[in-house]
Backbone as a ProteinNet text record, in pm:
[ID]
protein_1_A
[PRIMARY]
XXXXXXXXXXXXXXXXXXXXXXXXXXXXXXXXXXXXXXXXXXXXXXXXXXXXXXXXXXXXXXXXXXXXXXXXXXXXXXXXXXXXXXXXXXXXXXXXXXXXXX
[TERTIARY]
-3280.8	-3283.8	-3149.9	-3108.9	-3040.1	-3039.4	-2900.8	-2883.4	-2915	-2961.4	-2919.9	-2925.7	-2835.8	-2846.5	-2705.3	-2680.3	-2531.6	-2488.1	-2286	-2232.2	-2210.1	-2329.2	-2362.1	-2454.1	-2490.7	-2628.6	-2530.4	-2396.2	-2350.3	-2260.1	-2263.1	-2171.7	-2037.6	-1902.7	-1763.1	-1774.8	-1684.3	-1611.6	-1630.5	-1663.8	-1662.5	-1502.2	-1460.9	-1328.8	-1249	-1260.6	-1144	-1080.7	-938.5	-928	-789	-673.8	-580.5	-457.4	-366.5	-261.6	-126.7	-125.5	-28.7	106.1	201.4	319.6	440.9	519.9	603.7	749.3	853.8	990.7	1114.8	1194.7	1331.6	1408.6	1517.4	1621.2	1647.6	1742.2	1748.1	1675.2	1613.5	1511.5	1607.3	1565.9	1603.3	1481	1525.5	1411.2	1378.6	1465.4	1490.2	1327.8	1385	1317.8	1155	1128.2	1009.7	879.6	1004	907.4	859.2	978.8	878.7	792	776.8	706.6	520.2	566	444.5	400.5	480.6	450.7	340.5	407.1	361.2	176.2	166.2	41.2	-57.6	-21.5	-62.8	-186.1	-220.3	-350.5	-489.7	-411.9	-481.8	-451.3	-376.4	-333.8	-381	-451.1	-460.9	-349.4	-267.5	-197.6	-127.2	3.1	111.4	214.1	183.1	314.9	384	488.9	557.4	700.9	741.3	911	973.6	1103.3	1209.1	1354.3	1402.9	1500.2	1598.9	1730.6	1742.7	1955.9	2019.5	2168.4	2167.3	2159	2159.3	2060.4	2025.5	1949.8	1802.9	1733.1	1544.5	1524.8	1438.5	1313.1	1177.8	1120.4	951.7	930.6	873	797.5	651.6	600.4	478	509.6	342.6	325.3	143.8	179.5	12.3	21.2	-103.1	-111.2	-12.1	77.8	185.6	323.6	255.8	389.8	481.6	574.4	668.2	731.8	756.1	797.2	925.9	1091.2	1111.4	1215.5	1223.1	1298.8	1380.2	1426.8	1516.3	1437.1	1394.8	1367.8	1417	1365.7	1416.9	1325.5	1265.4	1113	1082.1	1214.5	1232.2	1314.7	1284.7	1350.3	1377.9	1394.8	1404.9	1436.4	1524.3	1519.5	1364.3	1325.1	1200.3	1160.8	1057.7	1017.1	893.6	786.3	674.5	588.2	531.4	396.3	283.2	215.9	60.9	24.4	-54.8	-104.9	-263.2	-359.5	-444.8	-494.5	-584.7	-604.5	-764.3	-749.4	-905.3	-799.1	-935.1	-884.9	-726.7	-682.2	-513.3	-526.9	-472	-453.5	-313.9	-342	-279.3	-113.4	-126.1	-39.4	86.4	22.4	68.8	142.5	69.3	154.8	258.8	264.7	373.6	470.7	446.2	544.5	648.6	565.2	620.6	701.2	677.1	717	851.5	844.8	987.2	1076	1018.9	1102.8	1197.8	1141.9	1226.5	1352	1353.9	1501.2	1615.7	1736.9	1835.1	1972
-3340.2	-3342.2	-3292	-3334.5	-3258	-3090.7	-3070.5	-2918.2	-2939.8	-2892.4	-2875	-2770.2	-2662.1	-2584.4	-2573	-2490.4	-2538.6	-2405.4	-2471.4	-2373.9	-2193.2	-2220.9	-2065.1	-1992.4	-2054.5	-1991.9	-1915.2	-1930.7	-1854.8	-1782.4	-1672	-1537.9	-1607.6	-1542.4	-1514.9	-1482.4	-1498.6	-1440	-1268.6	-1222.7	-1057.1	-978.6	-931.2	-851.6	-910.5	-989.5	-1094	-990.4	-986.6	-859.3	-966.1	-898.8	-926.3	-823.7	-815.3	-677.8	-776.7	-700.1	-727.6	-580.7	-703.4	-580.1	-636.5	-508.3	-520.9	-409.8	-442.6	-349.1	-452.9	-338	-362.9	-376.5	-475.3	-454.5	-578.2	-626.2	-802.7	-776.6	-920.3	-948.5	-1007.1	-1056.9	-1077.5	-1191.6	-1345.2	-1451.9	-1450.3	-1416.9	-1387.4	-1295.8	-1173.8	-1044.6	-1052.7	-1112.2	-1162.2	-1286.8	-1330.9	-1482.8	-1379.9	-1329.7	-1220.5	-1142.6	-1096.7	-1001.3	-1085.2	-1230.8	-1267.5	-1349.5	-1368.8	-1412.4	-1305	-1190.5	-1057.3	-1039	-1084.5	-1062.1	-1203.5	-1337.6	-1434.8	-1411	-1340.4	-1348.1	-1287.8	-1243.1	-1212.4	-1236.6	-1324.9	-1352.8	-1515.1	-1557.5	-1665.9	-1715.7	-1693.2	-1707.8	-1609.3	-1605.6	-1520.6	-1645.6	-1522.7	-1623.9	-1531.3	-1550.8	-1478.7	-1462.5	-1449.8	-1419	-1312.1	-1364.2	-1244	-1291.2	-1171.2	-1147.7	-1174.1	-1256	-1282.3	-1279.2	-1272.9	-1241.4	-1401.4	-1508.9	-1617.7	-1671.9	-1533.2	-1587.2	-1536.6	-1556	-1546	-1696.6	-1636.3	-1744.6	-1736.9	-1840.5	-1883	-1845.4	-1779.4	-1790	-1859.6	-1930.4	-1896.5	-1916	-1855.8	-1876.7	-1960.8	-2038.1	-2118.5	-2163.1	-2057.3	-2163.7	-2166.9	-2041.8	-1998.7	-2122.9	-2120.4	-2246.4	-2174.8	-2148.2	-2058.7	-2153.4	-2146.8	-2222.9	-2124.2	-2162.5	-2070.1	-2181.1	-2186.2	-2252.2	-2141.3	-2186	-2137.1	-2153.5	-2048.6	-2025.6	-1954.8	-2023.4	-1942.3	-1845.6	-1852.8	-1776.5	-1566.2	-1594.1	-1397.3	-1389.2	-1309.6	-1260.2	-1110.1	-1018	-897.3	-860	-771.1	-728.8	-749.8	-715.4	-645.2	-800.6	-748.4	-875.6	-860.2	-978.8	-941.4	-1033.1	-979.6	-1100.5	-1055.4	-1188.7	-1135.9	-1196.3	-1109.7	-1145.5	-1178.1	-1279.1	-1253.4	-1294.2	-1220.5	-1245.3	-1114.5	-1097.2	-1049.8	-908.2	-776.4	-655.6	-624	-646	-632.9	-481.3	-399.1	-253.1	-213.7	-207.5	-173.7	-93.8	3.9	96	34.3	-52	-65.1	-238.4	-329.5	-441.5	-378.1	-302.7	-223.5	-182.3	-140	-42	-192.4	-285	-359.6	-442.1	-510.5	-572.6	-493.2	-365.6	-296.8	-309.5	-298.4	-285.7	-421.1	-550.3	-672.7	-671.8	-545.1	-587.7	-571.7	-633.1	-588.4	-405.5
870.9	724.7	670.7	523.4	495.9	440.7	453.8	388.8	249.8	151	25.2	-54.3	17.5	-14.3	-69	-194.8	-275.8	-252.5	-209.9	-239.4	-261.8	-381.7	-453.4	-340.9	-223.9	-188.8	-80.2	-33.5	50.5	32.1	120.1	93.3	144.1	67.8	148.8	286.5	273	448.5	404.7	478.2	481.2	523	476.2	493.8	434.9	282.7	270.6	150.9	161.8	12.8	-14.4	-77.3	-145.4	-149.5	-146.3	-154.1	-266.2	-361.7	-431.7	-393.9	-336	-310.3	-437.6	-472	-582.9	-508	-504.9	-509.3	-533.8	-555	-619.6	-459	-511.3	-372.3	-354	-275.2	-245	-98.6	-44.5	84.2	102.9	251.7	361.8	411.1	386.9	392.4	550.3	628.4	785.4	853.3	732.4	802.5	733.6	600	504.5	629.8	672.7	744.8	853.3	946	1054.6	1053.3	909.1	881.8	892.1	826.1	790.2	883.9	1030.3	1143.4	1243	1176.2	1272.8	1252.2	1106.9	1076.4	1055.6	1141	1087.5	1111.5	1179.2	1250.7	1179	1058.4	938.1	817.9	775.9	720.2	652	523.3	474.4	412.3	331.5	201.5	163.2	112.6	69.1	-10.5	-104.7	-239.7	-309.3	-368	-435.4	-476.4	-553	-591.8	-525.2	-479.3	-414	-422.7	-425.5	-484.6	-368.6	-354	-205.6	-231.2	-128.3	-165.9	-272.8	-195.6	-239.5	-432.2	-437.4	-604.9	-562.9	-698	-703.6	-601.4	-532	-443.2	-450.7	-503.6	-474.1	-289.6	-281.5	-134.9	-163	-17.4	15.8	162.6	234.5	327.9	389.9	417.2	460.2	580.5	642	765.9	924.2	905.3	967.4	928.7	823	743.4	650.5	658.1	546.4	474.9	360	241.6	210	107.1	14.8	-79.3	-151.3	-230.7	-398.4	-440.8	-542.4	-683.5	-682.2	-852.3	-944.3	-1077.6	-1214.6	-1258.7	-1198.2	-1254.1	-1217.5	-1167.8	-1147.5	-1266.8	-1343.6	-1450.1	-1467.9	-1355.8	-1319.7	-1181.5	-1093.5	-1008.8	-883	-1001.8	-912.8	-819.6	-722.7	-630.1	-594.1	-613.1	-542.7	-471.5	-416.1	-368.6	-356.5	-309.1	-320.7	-152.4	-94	34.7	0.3	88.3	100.9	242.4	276.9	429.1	421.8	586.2	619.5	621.9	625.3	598.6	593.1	509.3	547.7	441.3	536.1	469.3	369.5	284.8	144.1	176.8	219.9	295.7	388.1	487.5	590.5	538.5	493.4	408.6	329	239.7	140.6	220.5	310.6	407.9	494.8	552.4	586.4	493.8	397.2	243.7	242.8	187.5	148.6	290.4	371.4	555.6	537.3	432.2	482.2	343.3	285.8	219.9	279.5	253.6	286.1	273.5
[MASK]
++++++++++++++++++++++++++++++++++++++++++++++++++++++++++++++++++++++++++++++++++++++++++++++++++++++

C-alpha cells in the first residue's frame, strides 16, 4: 500500500543546529576550505561573506563542494558565516573560523 503519511507527520534529523560565526580580519580562502573539509563529516551547508586580500567573497560550501566568488555584498570589515550541520559545537566552530584569517 501506499504511505500517506505527509511530510508534517515526521520529525527532523535529531542533532541538527546552526552556528552563526562573525570576525574582523582578512581570510585566507586556502585555510576557510580546510577548515570546512576537516568537519565535512558534520557538516550540511556553510555560506557566507569574507573578507579576503583579493576583496569581499560569497562563500558556500555543499556537499564537500566549496564555492567562492567575488562580491559586493560585504559592506564592512567584518566577515561571517553560517554553518549548519549535526551537533556542531558553538565554541569550537568560532575558534576554528577566526584560526582561518590571515
Amino acid at each position: 500500500s501506499w504511505n500517506t503519511r505527509s511530510h508534517l507527520d515526521t520529525a527532523p534529523p535529531t542533532g541538527v543546529n546552526s552556528v552563526t560565526m562573525k570576525s574582523d580580519g582578512v581570510f585566507s580562502t586556502g585555510k576557510l576550505r580546510a577548515f570546512l573539509n576537516r568537519h565535512s563529516d558534520k557538516l550540511l551547508r556553510a555560506k557566507g561573506f569574507i573578507m579576503t586580500p583579493d576583496g569581499p567573497f560569497l562563500v558556500e560550501w555543499v556537499g564537500d563542494r566549496f564555492f567562492y566568488k567575488p562580491s559586493d555584498s560585504l559592506h564592512s570589515n567584518e566577515s561571517s558565516m553560517v554553518l549548519i550541520g549535526f551537533k556542531l559545537n558553538i565554541k569550537e566552530m568560532n575558534a576554528a573560523f577566526k584560526a582561518c584569517r590571515i
